[in-house]
N, C-alpha and C positions, 0 to 999 in steps of 0.2 A: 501571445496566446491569451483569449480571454474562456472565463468558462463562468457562466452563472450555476446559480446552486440555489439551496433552499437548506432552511435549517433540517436539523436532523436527518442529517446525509452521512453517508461511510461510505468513506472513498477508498477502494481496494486500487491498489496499484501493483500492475502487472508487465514485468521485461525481466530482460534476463539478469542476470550477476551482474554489478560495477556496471549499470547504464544509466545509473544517475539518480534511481530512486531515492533513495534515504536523504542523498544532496538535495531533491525537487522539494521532498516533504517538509524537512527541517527551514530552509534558508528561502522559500517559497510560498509551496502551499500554506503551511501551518502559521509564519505570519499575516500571513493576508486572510485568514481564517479568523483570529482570534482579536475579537474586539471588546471593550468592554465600557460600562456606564457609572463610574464610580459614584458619583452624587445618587444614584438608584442601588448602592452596591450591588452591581452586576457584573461579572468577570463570564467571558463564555468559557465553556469546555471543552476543551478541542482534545481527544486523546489521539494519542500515536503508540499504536500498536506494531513494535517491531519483532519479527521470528528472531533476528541477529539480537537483539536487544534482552527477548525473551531469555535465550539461550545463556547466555551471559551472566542472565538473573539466577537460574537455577542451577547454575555449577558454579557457579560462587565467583566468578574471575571474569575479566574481557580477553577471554579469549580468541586469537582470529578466526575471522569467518569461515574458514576452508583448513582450521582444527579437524580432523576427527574427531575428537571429541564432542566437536558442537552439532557435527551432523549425528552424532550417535543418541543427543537429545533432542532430536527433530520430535520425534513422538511425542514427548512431554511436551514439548515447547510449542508445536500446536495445538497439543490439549487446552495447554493451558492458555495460551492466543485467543482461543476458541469463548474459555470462559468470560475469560476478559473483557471480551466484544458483548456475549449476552450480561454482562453485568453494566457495564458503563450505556447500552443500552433500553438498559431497563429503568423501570419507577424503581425507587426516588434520584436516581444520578440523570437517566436522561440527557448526555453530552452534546452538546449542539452540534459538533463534527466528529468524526470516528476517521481516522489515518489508520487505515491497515497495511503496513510495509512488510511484504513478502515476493516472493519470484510471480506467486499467481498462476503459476503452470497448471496446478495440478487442478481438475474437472473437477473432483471432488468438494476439494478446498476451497474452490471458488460459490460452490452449489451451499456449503455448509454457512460461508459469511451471506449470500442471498437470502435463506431462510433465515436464519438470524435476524436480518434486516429486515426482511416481510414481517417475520410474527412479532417486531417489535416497534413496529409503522413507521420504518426508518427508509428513508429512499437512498438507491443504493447504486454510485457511478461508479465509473471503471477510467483509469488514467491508464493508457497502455504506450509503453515505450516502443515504438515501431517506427523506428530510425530507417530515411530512405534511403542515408548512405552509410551499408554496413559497416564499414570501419569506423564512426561514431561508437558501436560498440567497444571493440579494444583497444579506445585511448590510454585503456588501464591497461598494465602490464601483467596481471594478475593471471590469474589458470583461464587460458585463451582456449585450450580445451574444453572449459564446463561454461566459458562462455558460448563456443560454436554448437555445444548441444544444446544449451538455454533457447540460444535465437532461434534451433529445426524446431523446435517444440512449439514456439512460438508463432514459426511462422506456417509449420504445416496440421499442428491442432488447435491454438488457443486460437487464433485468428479467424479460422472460418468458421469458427463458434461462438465467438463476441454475440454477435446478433441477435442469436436465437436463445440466448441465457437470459432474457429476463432484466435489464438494467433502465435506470430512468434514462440514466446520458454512458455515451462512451465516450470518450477523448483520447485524441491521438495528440500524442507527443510525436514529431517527426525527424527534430533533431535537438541536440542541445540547446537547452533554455539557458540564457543569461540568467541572472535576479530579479532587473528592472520588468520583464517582463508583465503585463498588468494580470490580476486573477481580482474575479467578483463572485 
């Protein structure tokens, strides 16, 4: 998979539970992201904005993702997701890449990181996990329930509305990405 980009991009990625995101961002994207010029000291700013991550922060523990608990700080956790984006966005941090690591389902959420990225003259792709052979999805053994709802959502709302949202680039993930993988 190759994808070119341009500085100051926020990349929202969007699939359902346990389909690899946070593995893509982490061991993937975010190193072939982040380069830097030490003799200029220059180090780029890649942030990675995670909802699981967020969650975590504000209740003080790592707790597991499918706690109760951590969906009961969903509200806060993308409140504060939300801020995060408009700060590291903004003058004087200005981040060369922005990783938003969430499910991406929701119309809203996806309309709220857009504006963000508009009023902050940030160009704004979409990495969507939309595996051609569904069982890719529950390699994980995890709540295969709130997986098979993640995938209807995705494949009967987020998908036919890709297009018409507004993005510089979308990218399709179609199946499991190795690491070797090349990203530009």
């Amino acid at each position: 998979m190759k994808i070119r980009t341009q500085l100051h991009t926020v990349f929202m990625l969007i699939g359902p539970t346990e389909c690899g995101k946070s593995t893509f961002a982490k061991n993937i994207l975010i190193p072939q992201l982040e380069y830097s010029l030490p003799e200029k000291n220059f180090y780029a700013n890649v942030q990675y904005l995670s909802s699981d991550s967020i969650r975590q922060e504000i209740l003080g523990r790592d707790y597991d993702k499918y706690d109760e608990i951590m969906m009961e700080s969903s509200g806060q956790a993308f409140s504060l997701l939300g801020e995060k984006l408009k700060m590291v966005t903004s003058y004087p941090v200005n981040a060369e890449f922005v990783v938003v690591d969430t499910t991406g389902l929701s119309l809203e959420f996806r309309n709220s990181v857009i504006e963000t990225a508009k009023k902050n003259h940030y160009n704004i792709e979409v990495i969507v996990f939309d595996y051609k052979d569904r069982e890719e999805y529950y390699r994980s053994e995890r709540s295969k329930k709130v997986i098979t709802k993640h995938i209807q959502r995705l494949k009967k709302e987020v998908l036919p509305s890709l297009s018409r949202e507004n993005y510089n680039q979308i990218h399709r993930v179609k199946e499991k990405i190795n690491e070797k993988e090349e990203f530009q």
